[in-house]
LOKOLRO-774108 format. One record per residue: residue in three letters; x, y, z of N, C-alpha, C in turn. Coordinates in steps of 0.05 Angstrom, whole numbers, padded with zeros to 5 digits, always signed. Layout:
ALAXYZXYZXYZ
...
//
This chain:
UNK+02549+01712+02343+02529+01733+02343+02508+01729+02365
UNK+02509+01718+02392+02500+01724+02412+02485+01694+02402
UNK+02457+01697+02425+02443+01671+02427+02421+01667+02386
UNK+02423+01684+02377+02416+01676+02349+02429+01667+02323
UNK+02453+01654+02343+02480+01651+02321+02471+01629+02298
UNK+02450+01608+02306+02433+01595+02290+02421+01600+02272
UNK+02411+01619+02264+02400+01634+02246+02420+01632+02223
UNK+02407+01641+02197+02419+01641+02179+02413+01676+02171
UNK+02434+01690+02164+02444+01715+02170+02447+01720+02147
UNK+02432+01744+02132+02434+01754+02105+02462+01775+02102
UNK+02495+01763+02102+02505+01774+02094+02513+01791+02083
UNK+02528+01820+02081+02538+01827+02059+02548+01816+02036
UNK+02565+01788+02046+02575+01778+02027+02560+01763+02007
UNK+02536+01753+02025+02512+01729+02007+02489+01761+01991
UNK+02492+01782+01999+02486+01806+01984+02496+01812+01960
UNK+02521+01810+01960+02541+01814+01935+02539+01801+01921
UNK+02534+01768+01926+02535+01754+01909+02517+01747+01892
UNK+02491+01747+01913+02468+01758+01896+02459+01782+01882
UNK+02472+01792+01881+02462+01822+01877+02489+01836+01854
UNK+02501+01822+01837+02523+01837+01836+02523+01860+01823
UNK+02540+01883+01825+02536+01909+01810+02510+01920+01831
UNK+02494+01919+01840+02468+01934+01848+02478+01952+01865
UNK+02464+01974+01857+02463+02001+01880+02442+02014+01885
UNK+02442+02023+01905+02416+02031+01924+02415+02059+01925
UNK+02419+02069+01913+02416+02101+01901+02383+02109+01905
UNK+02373+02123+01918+02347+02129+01916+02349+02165+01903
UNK+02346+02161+01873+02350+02180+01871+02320+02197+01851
UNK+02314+02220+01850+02291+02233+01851+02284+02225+01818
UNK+02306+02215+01798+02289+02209+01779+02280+02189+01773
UNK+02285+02164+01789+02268+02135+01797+02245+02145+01805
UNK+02244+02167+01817+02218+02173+01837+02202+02178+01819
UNK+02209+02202+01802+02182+02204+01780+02178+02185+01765
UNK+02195+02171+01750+02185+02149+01743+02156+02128+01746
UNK+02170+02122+01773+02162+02110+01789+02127+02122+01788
UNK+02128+02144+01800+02101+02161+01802+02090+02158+01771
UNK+02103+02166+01753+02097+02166+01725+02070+02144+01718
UNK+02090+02126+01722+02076+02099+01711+02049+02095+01738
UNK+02055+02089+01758+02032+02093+01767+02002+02115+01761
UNK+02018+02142+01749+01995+02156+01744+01984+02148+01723
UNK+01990+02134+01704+01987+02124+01681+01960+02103+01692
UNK+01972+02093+01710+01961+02057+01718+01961+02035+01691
UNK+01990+02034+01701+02012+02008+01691+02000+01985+01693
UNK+01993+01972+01677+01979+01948+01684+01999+01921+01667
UNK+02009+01906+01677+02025+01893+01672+02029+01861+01680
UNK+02026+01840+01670+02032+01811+01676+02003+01803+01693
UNK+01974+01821+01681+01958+01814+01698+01939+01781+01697
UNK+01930+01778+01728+01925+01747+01730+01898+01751+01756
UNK+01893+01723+01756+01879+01725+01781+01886+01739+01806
UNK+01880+01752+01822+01877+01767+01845+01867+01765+01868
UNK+01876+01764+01898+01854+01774+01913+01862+01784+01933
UNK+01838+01817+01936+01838+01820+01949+01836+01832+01973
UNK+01851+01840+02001+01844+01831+02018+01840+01873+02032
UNK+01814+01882+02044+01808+01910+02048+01813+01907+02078
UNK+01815+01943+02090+01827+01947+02116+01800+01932+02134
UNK+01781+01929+02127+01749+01920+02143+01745+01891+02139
UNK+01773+01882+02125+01765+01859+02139+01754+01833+02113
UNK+01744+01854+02101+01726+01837+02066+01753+01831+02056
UNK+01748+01800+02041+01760+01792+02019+01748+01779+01985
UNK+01758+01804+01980+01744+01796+01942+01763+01787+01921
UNK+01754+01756+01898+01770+01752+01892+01763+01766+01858
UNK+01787+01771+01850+01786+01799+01831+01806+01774+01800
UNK+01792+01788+01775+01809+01780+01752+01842+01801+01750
UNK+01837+01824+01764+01863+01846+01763+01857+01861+01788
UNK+01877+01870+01792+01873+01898+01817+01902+01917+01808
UNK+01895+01944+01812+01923+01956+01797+01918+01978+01805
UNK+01941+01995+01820+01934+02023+01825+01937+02040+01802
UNK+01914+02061+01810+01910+02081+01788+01911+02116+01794
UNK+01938+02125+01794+01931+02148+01814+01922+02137+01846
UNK+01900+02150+01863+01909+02146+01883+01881+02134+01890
UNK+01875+02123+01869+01859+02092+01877+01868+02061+01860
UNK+01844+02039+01878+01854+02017+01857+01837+02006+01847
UNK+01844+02006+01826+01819+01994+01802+01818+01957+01801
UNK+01794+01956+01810+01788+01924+01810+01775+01913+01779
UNK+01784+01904+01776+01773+01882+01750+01751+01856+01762
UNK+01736+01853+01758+01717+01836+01771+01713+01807+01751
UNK+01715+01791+01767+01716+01765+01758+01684+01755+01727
UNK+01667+01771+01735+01644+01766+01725+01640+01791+01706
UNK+01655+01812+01704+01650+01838+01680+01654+01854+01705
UNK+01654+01885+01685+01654+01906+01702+01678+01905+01717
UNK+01681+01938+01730+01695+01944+01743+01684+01963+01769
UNK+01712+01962+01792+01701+01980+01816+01731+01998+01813
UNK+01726+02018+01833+01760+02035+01837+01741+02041+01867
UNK+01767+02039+01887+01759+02041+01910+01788+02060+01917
UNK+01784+02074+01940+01818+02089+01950+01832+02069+01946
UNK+01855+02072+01943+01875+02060+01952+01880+02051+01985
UNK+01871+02072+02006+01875+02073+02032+01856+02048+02042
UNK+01838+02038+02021+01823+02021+02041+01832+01993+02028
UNK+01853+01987+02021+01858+01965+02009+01890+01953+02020
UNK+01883+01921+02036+01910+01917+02057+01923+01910+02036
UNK+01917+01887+02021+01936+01874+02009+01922+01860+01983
UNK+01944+01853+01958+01941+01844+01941+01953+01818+01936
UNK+01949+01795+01931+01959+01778+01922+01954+01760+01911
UNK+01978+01749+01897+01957+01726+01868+01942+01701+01883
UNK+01929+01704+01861+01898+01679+01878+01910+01657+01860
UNK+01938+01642+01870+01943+01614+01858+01947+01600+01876
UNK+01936+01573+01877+01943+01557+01906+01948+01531+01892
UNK+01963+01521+01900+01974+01482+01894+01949+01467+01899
UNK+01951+01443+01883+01928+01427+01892+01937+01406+01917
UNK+01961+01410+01925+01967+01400+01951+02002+01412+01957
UNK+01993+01434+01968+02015+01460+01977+02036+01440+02002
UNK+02055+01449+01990+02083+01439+02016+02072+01440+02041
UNK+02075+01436+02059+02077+01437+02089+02090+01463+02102
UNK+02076+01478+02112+02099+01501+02121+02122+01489+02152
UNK+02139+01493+02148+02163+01485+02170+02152+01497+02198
UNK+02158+01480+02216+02152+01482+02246+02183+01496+02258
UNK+02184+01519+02262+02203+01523+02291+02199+01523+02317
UNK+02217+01510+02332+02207+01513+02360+02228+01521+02367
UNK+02252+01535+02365+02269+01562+02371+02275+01580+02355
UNK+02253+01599+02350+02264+01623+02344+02257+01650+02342
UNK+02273+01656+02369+02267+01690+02371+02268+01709+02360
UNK+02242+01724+02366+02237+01743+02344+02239+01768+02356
UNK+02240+01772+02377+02246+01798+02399+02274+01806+02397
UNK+02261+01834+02400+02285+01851+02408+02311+01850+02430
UNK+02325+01835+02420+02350+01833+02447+02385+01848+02445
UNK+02379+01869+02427+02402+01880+02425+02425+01877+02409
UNK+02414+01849+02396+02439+01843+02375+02435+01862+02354
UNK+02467+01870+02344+02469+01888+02321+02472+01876+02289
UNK+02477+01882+02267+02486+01881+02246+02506+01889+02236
UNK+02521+01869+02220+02551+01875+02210+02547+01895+02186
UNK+02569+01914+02182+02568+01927+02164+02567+01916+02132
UNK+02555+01931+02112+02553+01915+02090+02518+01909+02086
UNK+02505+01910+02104+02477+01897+02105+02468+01926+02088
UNK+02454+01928+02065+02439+01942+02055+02429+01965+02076
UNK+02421+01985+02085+02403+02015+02097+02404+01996+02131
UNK+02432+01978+02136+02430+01963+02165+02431+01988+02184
UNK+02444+02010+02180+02433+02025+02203+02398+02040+02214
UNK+02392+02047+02181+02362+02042+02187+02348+02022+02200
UNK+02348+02005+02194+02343+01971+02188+02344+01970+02217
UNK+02361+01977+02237+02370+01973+02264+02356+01988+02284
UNK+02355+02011+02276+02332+02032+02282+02310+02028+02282
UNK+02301+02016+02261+02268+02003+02262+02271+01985+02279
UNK+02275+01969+02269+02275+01939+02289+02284+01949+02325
UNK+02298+01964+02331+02298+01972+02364+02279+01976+02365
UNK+02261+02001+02354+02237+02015+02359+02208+01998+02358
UNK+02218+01974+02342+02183+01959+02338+02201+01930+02360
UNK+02224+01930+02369+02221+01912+02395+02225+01887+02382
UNK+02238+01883+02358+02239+01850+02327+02262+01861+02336
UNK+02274+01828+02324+02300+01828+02323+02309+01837+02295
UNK+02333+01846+02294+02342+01864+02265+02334+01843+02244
UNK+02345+01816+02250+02351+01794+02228+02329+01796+02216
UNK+02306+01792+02223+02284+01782+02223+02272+01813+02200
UNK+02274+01836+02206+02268+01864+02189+02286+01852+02157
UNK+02313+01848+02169+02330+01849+02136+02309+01816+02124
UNK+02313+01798+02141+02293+01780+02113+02273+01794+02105
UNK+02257+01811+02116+02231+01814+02109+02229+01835+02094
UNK+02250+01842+02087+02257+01876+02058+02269+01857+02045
UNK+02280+01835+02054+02299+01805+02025+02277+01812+02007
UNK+02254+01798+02024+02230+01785+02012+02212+01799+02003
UNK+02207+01828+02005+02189+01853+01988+02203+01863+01974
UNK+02228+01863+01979+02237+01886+01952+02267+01883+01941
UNK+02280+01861+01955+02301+01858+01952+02323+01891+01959
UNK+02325+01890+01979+02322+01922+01985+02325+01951+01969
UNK+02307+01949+01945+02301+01981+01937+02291+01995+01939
UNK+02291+02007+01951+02291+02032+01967+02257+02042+01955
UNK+02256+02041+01924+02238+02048+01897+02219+02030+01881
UNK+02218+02007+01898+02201+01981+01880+02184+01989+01891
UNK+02159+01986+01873+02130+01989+01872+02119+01964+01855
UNK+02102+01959+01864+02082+01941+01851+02052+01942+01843
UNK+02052+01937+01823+02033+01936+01810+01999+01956+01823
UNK+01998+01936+01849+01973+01946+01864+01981+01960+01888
UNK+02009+01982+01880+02014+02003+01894+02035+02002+01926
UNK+02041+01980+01937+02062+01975+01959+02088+01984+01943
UNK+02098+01994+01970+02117+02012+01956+02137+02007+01983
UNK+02162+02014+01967+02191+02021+01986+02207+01992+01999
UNK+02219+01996+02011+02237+01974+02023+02215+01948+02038
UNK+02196+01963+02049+02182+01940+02065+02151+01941+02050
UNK+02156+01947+02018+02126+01944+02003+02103+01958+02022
UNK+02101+01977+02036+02078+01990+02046+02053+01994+02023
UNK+02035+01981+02028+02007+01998+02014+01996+02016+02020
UNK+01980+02040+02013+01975+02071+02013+01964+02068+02047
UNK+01943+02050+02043+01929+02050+02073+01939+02052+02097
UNK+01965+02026+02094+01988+02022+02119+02008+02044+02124
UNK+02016+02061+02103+02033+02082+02102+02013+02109+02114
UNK+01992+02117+02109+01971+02130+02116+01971+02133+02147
UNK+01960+02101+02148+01962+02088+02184+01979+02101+02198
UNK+02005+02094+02182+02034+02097+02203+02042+02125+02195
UNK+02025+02151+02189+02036+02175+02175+02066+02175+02174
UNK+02069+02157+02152+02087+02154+02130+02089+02181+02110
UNK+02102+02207+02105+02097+02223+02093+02119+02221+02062
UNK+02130+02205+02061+02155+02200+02034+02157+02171+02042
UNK+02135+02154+02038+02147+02129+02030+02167+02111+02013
UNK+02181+02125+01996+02206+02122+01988+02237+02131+02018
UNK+02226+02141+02022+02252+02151+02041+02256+02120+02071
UNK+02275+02116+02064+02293+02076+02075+02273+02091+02104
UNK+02285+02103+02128+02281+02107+02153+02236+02111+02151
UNK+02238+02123+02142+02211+02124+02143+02192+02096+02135
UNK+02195+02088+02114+02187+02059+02104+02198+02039+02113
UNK+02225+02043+02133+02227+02015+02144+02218+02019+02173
UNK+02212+02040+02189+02194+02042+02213+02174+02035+02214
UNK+02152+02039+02182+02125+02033+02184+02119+02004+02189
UNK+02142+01996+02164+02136+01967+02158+02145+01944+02185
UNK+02162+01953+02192+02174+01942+02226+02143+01953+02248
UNK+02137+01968+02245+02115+01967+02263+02092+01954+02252
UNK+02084+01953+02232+02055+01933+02225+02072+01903+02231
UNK+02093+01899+02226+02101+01880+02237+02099+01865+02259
UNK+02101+01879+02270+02101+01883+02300+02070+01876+02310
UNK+02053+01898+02295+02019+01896+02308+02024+01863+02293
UNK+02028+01858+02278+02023+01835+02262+02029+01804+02286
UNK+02057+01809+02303+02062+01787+02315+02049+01792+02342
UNK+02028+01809+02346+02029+01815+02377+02003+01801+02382
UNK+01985+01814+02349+01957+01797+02340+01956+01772+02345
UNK+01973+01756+02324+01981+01735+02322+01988+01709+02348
UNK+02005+01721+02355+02023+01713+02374+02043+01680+02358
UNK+02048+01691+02332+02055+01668+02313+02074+01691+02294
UNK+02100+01684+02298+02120+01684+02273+02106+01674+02244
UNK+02100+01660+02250+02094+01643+02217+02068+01659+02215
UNK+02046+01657+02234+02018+01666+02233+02027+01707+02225
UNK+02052+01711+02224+02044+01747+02229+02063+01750+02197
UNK+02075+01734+02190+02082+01734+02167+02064+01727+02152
UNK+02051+01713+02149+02025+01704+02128+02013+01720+02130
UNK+01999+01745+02156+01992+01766+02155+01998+01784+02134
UNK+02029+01789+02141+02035+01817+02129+02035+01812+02100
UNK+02040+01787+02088+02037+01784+02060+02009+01781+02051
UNK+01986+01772+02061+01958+01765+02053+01943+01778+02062
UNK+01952+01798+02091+01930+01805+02101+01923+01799+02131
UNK+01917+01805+02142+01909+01787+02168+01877+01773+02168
UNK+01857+01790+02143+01839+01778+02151+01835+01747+02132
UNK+01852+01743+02119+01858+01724+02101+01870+01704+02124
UNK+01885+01707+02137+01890+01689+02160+01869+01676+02177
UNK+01859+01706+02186+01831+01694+02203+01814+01678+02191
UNK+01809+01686+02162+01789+01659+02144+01793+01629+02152
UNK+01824+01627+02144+01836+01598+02140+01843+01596+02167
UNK+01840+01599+02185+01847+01598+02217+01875+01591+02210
UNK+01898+01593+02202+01925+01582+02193+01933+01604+02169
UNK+01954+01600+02164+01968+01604+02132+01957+01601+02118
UNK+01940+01611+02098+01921+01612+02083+01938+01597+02055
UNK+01926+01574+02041+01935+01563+02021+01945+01577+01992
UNK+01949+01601+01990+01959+01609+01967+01993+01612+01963
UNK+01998+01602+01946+02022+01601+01936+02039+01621+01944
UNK+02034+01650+01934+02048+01669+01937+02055+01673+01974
UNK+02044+01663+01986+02037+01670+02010+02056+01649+02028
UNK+02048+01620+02023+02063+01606+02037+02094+01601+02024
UNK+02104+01607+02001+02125+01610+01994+02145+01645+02009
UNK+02130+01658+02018+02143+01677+02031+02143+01674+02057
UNK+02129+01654+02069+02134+01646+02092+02153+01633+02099
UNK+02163+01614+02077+02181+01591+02084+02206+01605+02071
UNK+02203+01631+02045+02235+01645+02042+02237+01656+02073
UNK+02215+01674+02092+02229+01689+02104+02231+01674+02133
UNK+02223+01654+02134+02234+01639+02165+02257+01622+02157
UNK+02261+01602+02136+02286+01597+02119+02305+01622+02131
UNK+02306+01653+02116+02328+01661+02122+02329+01668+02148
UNK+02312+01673+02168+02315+01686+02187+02322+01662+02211
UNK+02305+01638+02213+02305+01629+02226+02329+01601+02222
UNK+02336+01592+02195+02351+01567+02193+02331+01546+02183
UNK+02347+01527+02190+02333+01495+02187+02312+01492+02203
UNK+02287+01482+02192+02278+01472+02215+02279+01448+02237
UNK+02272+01449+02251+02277+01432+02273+02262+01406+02267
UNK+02281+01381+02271+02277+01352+02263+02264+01341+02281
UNK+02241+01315+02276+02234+01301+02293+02207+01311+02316
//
Protein backbone atom coordinates (compact mmCIF):
# COMPACT_ATOMS: atom_id res chain seq x y z
CA UNK A 1 0.00 0.00 0.00
CA UNK A 2 2.55 2.55 -1.14
CA UNK A 3 5.02 4.37 1.39
CA UNK A 4 2.30 3.86 4.44
CA UNK A 5 2.38 0.16 4.28
CA UNK A 6 3.50 0.49 8.05
CA UNK A 7 0.56 1.57 9.29
CA UNK A 8 -1.83 -0.56 10.70
CA UNK A 9 -4.92 -0.53 8.32
CA UNK A 10 -8.48 -0.84 9.59
CA UNK A 11 -9.59 -3.71 7.44
CA UNK A 12 -12.70 -4.93 6.18
CA UNK A 13 -11.79 -8.00 7.53
CA UNK A 14 -10.60 -6.65 11.20
CA UNK A 15 -14.36 -4.76 10.57
CA UNK A 16 -16.17 -7.96 10.37
CA UNK A 17 -14.69 -9.31 13.01
CA UNK A 18 -15.35 -6.72 15.18
CA UNK A 19 -18.38 -5.80 14.21
CA UNK A 20 -20.22 -8.94 13.40
CA UNK A 21 -23.80 -8.86 11.92
CA UNK A 22 -23.61 -4.75 11.89
CA UNK A 23 -25.15 -2.70 9.24
CA UNK A 24 -24.98 0.75 8.34
CA UNK A 25 -28.35 1.44 7.17
CA UNK A 26 -29.04 5.14 7.84
CA UNK A 27 -32.41 4.87 7.81
CA UNK A 28 -35.16 7.84 8.61
CA UNK A 29 -36.54 5.92 11.63
CA UNK A 30 -33.16 5.92 13.65
CA UNK A 31 -33.38 9.53 12.74
CA UNK A 32 -36.44 10.33 14.70
CA UNK A 33 -35.44 8.47 17.28
CA UNK A 34 -32.50 9.75 17.50
CA UNK A 35 -34.10 13.42 17.38
CA UNK A 36 -36.76 12.04 19.80
CA UNK A 37 -34.68 11.43 22.63
CA UNK A 38 -32.70 14.38 22.27
CA UNK A 39 -35.86 16.48 22.29
CA UNK A 40 -36.68 14.92 25.37
CA UNK A 41 -32.92 15.68 26.76
CA UNK A 42 -31.89 12.11 27.53
CA UNK A 43 -29.85 12.31 30.27
CA UNK A 44 -28.08 9.20 30.87
CA UNK A 45 -24.77 7.56 32.79
CA UNK A 46 -24.24 11.16 34.04
CA UNK A 47 -20.67 12.07 35.73
CA UNK A 48 -18.22 14.77 35.99
CA UNK A 49 -17.79 16.93 32.87
CA UNK A 50 -15.91 19.51 31.16
CA UNK A 51 -16.57 21.71 29.22
CA UNK A 52 -14.75 23.17 26.60
CA UNK A 53 -16.85 26.69 24.49
CA UNK A 54 -16.07 28.01 20.81
CA UNK A 55 -14.28 31.35 22.85
CA UNK A 56 -12.04 29.54 24.18
CA UNK A 57 -13.56 29.25 28.16
CA UNK A 58 -13.30 25.98 29.94
CA UNK A 59 -15.93 25.08 32.68
CA UNK A 60 -15.83 22.17 34.76
CA UNK A 61 -19.57 20.98 34.99
CA UNK A 62 -21.36 17.96 37.36
CA UNK A 63 -23.49 17.10 33.75
CA UNK A 64 -23.74 18.74 30.33
CA UNK A 65 -26.54 17.21 28.01
CA UNK A 66 -28.25 18.51 25.00
CA UNK A 67 -31.65 19.72 25.27
CA UNK A 68 -33.41 20.56 22.08
CA UNK A 69 -31.10 22.94 20.56
CA UNK A 70 -29.28 23.97 23.59
CA UNK A 71 -27.04 22.44 26.38
CA UNK A 72 -27.94 22.30 29.71
CA UNK A 73 -25.06 22.58 32.21
CA UNK A 74 -25.36 21.18 35.65
CA UNK A 75 -22.96 23.18 37.76
CA UNK A 76 -20.66 21.71 40.15
CA UNK A 77 -21.82 24.02 43.13
CA UNK A 78 -25.99 24.01 42.46
CA UNK A 79 -27.93 25.51 39.84
CA UNK A 80 -28.04 25.35 36.34
CA UNK A 81 -27.08 27.29 32.90
CA UNK A 82 -28.45 26.21 29.13
CA UNK A 83 -26.35 27.95 26.65
CA UNK A 84 -26.87 27.20 22.47
CA UNK A 85 -25.63 24.37 21.63
CA UNK A 86 -23.58 26.32 18.75
CA UNK A 87 -21.32 27.79 21.31
CA UNK A 88 -20.15 24.69 22.87
CA UNK A 89 -16.75 22.74 21.23
CA UNK A 90 -16.61 19.87 23.16
CA UNK A 91 -17.63 17.69 25.97
CA UNK A 92 -15.70 15.39 27.84
CA UNK A 93 -15.45 13.38 31.05
CA UNK A 94 -13.36 15.24 33.65
CA UNK A 95 -11.46 11.86 34.78
CA UNK A 96 -7.74 11.92 34.82
CA UNK A 97 -5.23 9.06 36.34
CA UNK A 98 -3.23 9.99 39.16
CA UNK A 99 -0.25 9.19 36.94
CA UNK A 100 -1.69 8.79 33.20
CA UNK A 101 0.44 6.45 30.64
CA UNK A 102 2.84 8.23 28.53
CA UNK A 103 1.46 9.10 25.18
CA UNK A 104 3.67 7.24 22.34
CA UNK A 105 6.21 9.30 20.28
CA UNK A 106 6.13 8.86 16.32
CA UNK A 107 8.70 10.00 14.30
CA UNK A 108 7.23 8.52 10.92
CA UNK A 109 4.04 9.18 10.28
CA UNK A 110 2.34 10.78 7.52
CA UNK A 111 -0.62 12.35 7.76
CA UNK A 112 -0.93 14.12 4.30
CA UNK A 113 -2.66 13.58 1.49
CA UNK A 114 -0.64 11.44 -1.06
CA UNK A 115 -3.14 9.61 -3.05
CA UNK A 116 -3.27 6.33 -1.51
CA UNK A 117 -6.68 4.68 -1.86
CA UNK A 118 -8.82 2.24 0.28
CA UNK A 119 -9.67 -1.37 -0.25
CA UNK A 120 -13.15 -2.17 -0.67
CA UNK A 121 -15.06 -3.35 2.44
CA UNK A 122 -13.98 -0.18 4.52
CA UNK A 123 -17.31 1.07 5.97
CA UNK A 124 -18.80 4.77 3.67
CA UNK A 125 -14.60 4.20 2.14
CA UNK A 126 -15.77 6.00 -0.82
CA UNK A 127 -17.00 8.88 1.19
CA UNK A 128 -14.23 8.49 3.63
CA UNK A 129 -11.88 9.01 0.42
CA UNK A 130 -13.62 12.01 -0.73
CA UNK A 131 -13.17 13.73 2.47
CA UNK A 132 -9.85 12.96 3.14
CA UNK A 133 -8.71 14.18 -0.78
CA UNK A 134 -10.55 17.38 -0.07
CA UNK A 135 -9.12 18.17 3.60
CA UNK A 136 -5.46 17.03 2.01
CA UNK A 137 -5.27 13.74 5.35
CA UNK A 138 -4.48 10.77 4.38
CA UNK A 139 -7.67 8.36 4.11
CA UNK A 140 -6.18 5.95 6.89
CA UNK A 141 -5.93 8.45 9.22
CA UNK A 142 -10.17 9.76 8.55
CA UNK A 143 -11.27 5.78 8.91
CA UNK A 144 -9.38 5.66 12.56
CA UNK A 145 -10.85 8.74 13.47
CA UNK A 146 -14.86 7.60 12.65
CA UNK A 147 -13.14 3.93 14.46
CA UNK A 148 -12.87 6.17 17.33
CA UNK A 149 -16.27 8.51 17.39
CA UNK A 150 -18.65 6.31 16.34
CA UNK A 151 -17.52 3.14 15.30
CA UNK A 152 -18.89 4.12 11.97
CA UNK A 153 -22.70 4.96 12.47
CA UNK A 154 -23.73 6.90 10.42
CA UNK A 155 -26.64 7.87 13.66
CA UNK A 156 -24.63 7.89 17.04
CA UNK A 157 -25.26 10.79 19.04
CA UNK A 158 -24.09 11.54 22.33
CA UNK A 159 -25.27 12.58 25.10
CA UNK A 160 -23.97 16.43 24.80
CA UNK A 161 -25.17 16.35 21.15
CA UNK A 162 -21.99 15.27 18.56
CA UNK A 163 -23.46 13.57 16.08
CA UNK A 164 -22.76 11.30 12.86
CA UNK A 165 -19.73 9.37 11.68
CA UNK A 166 -17.15 11.95 12.80
CA UNK A 167 -19.33 13.05 16.20
CA UNK A 168 -19.74 16.78 14.92
CA UNK A 169 -21.16 19.15 17.67
CA UNK A 170 -24.01 21.72 16.67
CA UNK A 171 -21.33 24.60 16.55
CA UNK A 172 -18.72 22.64 14.23
CA UNK A 173 -21.55 21.41 11.93
CA UNK A 174 -23.00 25.12 11.86
CA UNK A 175 -19.23 26.24 11.10
CA UNK A 176 -18.88 23.82 8.26
CA UNK A 177 -22.77 24.48 7.01
CA UNK A 178 -23.33 21.02 7.58
CA UNK A 179 -27.19 20.96 6.63
CA UNK A 180 -28.15 16.90 7.52
CA UNK A 181 -25.57 15.92 9.78
CA UNK A 182 -26.59 12.43 9.64
CA UNK A 183 -25.94 12.17 5.92
CA UNK A 184 -21.95 9.90 5.75
CA UNK A 185 -20.63 12.62 2.74
CA UNK A 186 -21.68 15.62 4.55
CA UNK A 187 -20.48 14.64 8.19
CA UNK A 188 -17.46 13.13 7.02
CA UNK A 189 -16.28 16.43 5.01
CA UNK A 190 -16.94 18.53 8.06
CA UNK A 191 -15.26 16.36 10.40
CA UNK A 192 -12.07 15.85 7.88
CA UNK A 193 -11.90 19.52 7.61
CA UNK A 194 -11.86 20.65 11.42
CA UNK A 195 -9.40 18.05 11.24
CA UNK A 196 -7.49 19.49 9.13
CA UNK A 197 -7.81 23.27 10.77
CA UNK A 198 -6.92 21.08 13.81
CA UNK A 199 -3.38 19.79 12.34
CA UNK A 200 -2.51 22.97 10.53
CA UNK A 201 -3.05 24.87 14.15
CA UNK A 202 -1.20 22.39 15.76
CA UNK A 203 1.33 21.43 13.52
CA UNK A 204 1.12 17.97 15.80
CA UNK A 205 -0.73 14.70 14.85
CA UNK A 206 -0.92 13.83 18.43
CA UNK A 207 -1.40 17.75 19.43
CA UNK A 208 -4.58 17.97 16.63
CA UNK A 209 -6.03 14.83 17.91
CA UNK A 210 -6.19 15.82 21.52
CA UNK A 211 -7.74 18.86 19.92
CA UNK A 212 -10.48 17.35 18.17
CA UNK A 213 -11.44 15.25 21.16
CA UNK A 214 -11.00 18.05 24.12
CA UNK A 215 -11.03 20.92 22.30
CA UNK A 216 -8.24 22.97 21.24
CA UNK A 217 -8.47 25.38 23.93
CA UNK A 218 -8.00 22.55 26.47
CA UNK A 219 -4.72 21.86 24.66
CA UNK A 220 -3.59 25.35 24.80
CA UNK A 221 -4.14 25.22 28.76
CA UNK A 222 -1.92 22.17 29.23
CA UNK A 223 0.58 23.35 26.47
CA UNK A 224 0.48 19.32 25.55
CA UNK A 225 -2.28 16.59 25.69
CA UNK A 226 -4.22 17.60 28.30
CA UNK A 227 -4.30 14.85 31.21
CA UNK A 228 -7.79 13.46 31.02
CA UNK A 229 -8.41 10.03 30.49
CA UNK A 230 -10.94 10.15 27.89
CA UNK A 231 -8.67 12.22 25.85
CA UNK A 232 -5.33 10.60 25.99
CA UNK A 233 -6.82 7.15 25.54
CA UNK A 234 -8.15 8.33 22.06
CA UNK A 235 -5.02 9.52 21.21
CA UNK A 236 -3.12 6.43 21.65
CA UNK A 237 -6.53 4.22 20.04
CA UNK A 238 -6.20 6.55 17.02
CA UNK A 239 -2.34 6.81 16.31
CA UNK A 240 -2.16 2.90 17.50
CA UNK A 241 -4.48 2.37 14.49
CA UNK A 242 -3.39 4.73 12.13
CA UNK A 243 0.04 5.00 12.73
CA UNK A 244 1.41 1.34 14.14
CA UNK A 245 3.99 0.68 16.80
CA UNK A 246 5.68 3.20 18.04
CA UNK A 247 9.09 3.79 17.32
CA UNK A 248 11.85 2.22 19.79
CA UNK A 249 14.72 3.79 21.43
Amino acid sequence: MGKNSSHIKFSAVIFARENPGREFDKTKTLRIVVLLLLAIGVSLNAGAELVTFTDGRILKAADAYLDGAVIVIELRGGGSMRVPATRVERVIADEVDDVPDPIPEFTNCPWVWDGEGLPDGIPYGKQILIAARKAKINPWLLVAVVRAESNFDPVAVSRAGAAGLTQLMPGTAADRDVVDVFDPSQNLEAGAGYLRAMLDRFESLTLALAAYNAGPATVEEYHGVPPYRETRNYVRNVTRWFCGEPSQG
